[in-house]
C-alpha positions as CSV (number, residue, x, y, z in Angstrom):
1,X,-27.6,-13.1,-58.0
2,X,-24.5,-12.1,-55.9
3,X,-22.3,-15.0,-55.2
4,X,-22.6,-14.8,-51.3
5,X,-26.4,-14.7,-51.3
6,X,-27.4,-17.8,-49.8
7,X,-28.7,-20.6,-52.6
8,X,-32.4,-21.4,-52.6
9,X,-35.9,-23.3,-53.8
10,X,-38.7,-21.3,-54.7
11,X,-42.0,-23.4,-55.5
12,X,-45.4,-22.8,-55.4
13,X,-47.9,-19.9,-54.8
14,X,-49.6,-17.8,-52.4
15,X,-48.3,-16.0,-49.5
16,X,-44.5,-17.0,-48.8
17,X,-43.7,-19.0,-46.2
18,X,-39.6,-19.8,-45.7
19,X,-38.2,-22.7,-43.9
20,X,-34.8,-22.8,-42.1
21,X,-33.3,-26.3,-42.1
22,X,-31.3,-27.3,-38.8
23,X,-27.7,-28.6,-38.3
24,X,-26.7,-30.9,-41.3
25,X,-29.3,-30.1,-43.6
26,X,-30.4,-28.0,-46.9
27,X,-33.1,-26.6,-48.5
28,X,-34.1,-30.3,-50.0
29,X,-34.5,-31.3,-46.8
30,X,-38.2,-29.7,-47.0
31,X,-39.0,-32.9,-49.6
32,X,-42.0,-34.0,-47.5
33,X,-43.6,-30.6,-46.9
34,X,-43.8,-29.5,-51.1
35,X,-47.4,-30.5,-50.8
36,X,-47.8,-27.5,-49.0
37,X,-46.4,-25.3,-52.7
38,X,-50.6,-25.8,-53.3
39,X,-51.2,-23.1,-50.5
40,X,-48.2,-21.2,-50.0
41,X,-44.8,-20.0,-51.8
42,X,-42.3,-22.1,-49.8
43,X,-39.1,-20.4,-50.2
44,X,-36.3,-23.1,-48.8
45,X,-32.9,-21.3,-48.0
46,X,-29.4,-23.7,-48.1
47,X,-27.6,-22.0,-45.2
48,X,-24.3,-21.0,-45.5
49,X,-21.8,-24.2,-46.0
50,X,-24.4,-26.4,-46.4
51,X,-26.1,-27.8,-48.7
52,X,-26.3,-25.8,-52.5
53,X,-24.4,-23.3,-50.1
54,X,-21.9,-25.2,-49.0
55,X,-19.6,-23.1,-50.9
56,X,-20.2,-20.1,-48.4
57,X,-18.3,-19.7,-45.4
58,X,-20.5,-20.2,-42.2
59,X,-20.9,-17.7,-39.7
60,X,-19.9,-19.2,-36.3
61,X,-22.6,-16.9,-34.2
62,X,-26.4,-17.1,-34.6
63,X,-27.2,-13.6,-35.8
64,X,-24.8,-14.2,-38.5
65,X,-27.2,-16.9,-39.9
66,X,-30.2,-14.2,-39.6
67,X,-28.1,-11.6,-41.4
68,X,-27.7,-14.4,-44.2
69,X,-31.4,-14.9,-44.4
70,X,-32.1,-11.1,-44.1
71,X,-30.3,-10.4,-47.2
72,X,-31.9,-13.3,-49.3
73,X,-35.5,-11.8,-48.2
74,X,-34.7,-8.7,-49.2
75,X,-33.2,-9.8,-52.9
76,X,-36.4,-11.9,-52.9
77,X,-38.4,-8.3,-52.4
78,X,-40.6,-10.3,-50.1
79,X,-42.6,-8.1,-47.9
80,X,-44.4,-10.0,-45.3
81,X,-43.0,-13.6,-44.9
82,X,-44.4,-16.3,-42.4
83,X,-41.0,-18.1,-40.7
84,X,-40.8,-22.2,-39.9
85,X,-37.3,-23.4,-38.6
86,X,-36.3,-26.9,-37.7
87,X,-33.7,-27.5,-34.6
88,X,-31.0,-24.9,-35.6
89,X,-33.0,-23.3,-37.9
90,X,-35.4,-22.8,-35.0
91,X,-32.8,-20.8,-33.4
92,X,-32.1,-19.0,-36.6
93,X,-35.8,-17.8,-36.5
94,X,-36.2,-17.1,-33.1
95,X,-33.5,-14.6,-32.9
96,X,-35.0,-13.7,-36.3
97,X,-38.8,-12.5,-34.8
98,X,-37.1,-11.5,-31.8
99,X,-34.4,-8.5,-33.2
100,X,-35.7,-8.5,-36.9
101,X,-39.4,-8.6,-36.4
102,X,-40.2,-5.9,-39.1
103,X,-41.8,-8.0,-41.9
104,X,-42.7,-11.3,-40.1
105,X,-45.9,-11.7,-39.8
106,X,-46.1,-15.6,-38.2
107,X,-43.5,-18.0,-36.4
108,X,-43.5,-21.6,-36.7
109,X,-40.7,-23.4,-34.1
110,X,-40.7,-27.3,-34.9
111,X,-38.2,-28.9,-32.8
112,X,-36.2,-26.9,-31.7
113,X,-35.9,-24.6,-28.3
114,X,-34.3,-21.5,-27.1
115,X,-31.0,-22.4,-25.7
116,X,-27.9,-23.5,-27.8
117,X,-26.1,-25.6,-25.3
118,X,-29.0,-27.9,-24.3
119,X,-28.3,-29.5,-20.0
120,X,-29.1,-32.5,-21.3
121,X,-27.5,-33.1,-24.6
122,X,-26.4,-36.3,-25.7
123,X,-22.8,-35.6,-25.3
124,X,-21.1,-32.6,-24.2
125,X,-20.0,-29.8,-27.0
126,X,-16.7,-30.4,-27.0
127,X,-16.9,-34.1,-27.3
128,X,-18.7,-33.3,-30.8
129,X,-16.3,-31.1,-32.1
130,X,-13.2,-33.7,-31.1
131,X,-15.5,-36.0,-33.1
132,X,-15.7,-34.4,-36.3
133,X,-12.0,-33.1,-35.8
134,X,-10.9,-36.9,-35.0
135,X,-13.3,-39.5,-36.6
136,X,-14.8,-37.2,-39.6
137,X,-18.0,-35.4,-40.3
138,X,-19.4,-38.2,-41.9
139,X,-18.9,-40.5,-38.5
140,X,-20.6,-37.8,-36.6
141,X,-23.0,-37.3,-39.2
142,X,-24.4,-41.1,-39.4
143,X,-24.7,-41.6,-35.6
144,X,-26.5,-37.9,-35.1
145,X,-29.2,-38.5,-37.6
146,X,-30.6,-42.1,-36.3
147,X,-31.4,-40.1,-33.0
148,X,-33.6,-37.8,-34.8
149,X,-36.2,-40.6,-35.7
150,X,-38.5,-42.2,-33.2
151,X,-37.8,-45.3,-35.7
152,X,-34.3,-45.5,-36.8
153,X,-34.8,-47.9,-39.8
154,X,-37.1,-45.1,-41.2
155,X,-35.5,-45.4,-44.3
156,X,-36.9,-42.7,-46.4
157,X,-36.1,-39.9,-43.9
158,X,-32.5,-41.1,-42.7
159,X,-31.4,-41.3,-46.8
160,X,-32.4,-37.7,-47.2
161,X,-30.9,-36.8,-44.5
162,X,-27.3,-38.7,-45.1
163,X,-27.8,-37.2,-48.7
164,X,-27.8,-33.8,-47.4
165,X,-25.7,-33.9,-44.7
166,X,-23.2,-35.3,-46.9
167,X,-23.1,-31.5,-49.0
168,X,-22.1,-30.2,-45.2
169,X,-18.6,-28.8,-44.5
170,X,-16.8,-29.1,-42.1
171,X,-16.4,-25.7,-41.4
172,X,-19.9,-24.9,-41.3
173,X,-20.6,-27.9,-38.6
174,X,-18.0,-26.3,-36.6
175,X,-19.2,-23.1,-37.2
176,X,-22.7,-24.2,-36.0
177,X,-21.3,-25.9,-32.7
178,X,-19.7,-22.5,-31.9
179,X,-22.5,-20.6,-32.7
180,X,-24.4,-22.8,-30.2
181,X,-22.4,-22.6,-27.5
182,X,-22.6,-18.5,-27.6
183,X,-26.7,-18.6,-28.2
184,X,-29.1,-18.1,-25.7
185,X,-32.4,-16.8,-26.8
186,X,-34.6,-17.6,-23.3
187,X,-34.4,-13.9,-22.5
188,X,-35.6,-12.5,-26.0
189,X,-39.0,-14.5,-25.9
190,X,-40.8,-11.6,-24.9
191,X,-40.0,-10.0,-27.7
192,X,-41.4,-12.1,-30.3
193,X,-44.9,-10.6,-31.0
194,X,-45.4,-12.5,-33.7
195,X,-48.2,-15.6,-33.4
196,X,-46.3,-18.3,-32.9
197,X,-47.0,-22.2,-33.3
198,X,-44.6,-24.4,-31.5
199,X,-44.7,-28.0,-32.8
200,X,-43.4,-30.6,-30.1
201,X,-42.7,-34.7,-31.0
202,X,-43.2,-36.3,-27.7
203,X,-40.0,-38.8,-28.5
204,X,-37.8,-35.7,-29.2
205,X,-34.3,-36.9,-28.1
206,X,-32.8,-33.4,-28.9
207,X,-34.9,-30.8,-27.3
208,X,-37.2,-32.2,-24.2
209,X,-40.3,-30.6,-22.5
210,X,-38.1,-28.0,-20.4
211,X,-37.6,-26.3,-24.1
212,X,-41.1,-26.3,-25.1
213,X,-42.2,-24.8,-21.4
214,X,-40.0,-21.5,-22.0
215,X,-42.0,-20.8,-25.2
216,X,-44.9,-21.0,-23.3
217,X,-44.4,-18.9,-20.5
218,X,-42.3,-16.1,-22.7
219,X,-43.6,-15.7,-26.0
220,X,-46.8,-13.8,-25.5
221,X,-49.1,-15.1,-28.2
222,X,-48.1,-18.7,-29.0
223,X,-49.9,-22.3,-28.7
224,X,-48.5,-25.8,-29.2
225,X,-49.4,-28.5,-31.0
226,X,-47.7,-32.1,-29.7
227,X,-47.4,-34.2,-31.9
228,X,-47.1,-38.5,-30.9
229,X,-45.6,-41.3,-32.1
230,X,-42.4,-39.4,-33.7
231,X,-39.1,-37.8,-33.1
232,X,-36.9,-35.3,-33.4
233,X,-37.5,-35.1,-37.2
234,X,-41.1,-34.7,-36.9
235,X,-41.9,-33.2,-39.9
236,X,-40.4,-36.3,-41.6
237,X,-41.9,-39.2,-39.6
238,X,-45.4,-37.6,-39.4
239,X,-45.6,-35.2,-42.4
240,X,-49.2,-35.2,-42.9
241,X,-50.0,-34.0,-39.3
242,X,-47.5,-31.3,-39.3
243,X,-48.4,-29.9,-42.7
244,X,-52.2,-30.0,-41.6
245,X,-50.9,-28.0,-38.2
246,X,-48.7,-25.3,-40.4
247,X,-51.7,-24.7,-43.0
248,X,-54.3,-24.6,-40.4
249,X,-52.2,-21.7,-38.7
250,X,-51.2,-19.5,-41.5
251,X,-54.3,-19.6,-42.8
């Protein structure tokens, strides 16, 4: 395996499906959807500086992350790939279906929405980057992640993701924050003709309804599932119902 191929999990069997983790994560951060290896191939990309791939250099622009998981599909030989991506990842995806559509064949977005620099964001771009530049990733990376649960005690979730965030770089969280701040996918909706599933917490704290609407009014075959009593990390706090949604839809 070339040494600048992004580092991955491959479990299970059936048609591949491969999950993009958002900002701070890595490919374990997929522990509570492995049931799903029963139905599918789940094929969990590290992207670049995080993670088992935190040895990479991150790109600092969106498409740079797609050209990342471009190159792992095509050392993988996979064909026809369904696409899920979380928060950043969602982005990753997006532009993904929307310029590289040959060989998708379905698009799940779970939290996540189609404009980097969200209007109301907890605190202004800038203010994160002095943050991690100032006070250290690991500051940042502890008061970030108890936002992403409806219920910030949930012990199981916020461990897994302090355990991963904790592979990060700071150079890829950087990266990422710059690579946001130039992304802004609203106008290339249109152009995802793949079936999509969006997957909406009603507590999301990160991306609100506003998001959500702009898949529905651009992407021209997609449907939403909301999901209640959760957060941000949906897929986390309510694994059950969001593995039910994603092997209900791809198959």
């Amino acid at each position: 395996m070339s040494k600048d191929l992004l580092m991955h999990r491959r479990i299970g069997s059936g048609s591949p499906l491969m999950l993009v983790h958002g900002y701070l994560g890595g490919q374990f951060m997929w522990q509570f959807q492995e049931p799903l290896q029963d139905d599918f191939e789940l094929i969990m990309p590290s992207l670049a500086g995080y993670g088992e791939s935190a040895h990479l250099e991150a790109p600092s622009s969106i498409p740079g992350n797609v050209d990342d998981i471009c190159r792992l599909r095509d050392y993988l030989e996979i064909d026809k790939v369904a696409l899920l991506g979380h928060s950043m990842g969602g982005m990753v995806v997006q532009e993904m279906a929307a310029n590289r559509p040959e060989r998708i064949n379905r698009l799940i977005c779970l939290g996540t929405g189609s404009m980097g620099v969200l209007p109301n964001r907890f605190e202004p771009i800038e203010e994160s980057r002095r943050k991690i530049l100032n006070l250290g990733l690991e500051h940042a990376r502890e008061n970030i992640a108890r936002t992403w649960f409806l219920n910030p005690d949930f012990e199981a979730g916020l461990s897994l993701c302090q355990s991963e965030g904790a592979k990060a770089t700071k150079q890829a969280a950087l990266a990422s924050l710059e690579a946001w701040e130039h992304w802004d996918g609203r106008e290339q909706l249109s152009q995802i003709l793949a079936p999509t599933l969006v997957i909406w917490a009603r507590e999301d704290r990160s991306y609100d309804w506003s998001q959500q609407q702009h898949f529905l009014d651009r992407i021209p075959d997609v449907r939403i599932e909301i999901v209640e009593g959760c957060a941000h990390n949906v897929h986390m706090e309510k694994p059950v119902v969001v593995n039910d949604l994603i092997r209900s839809f791809l198959t």
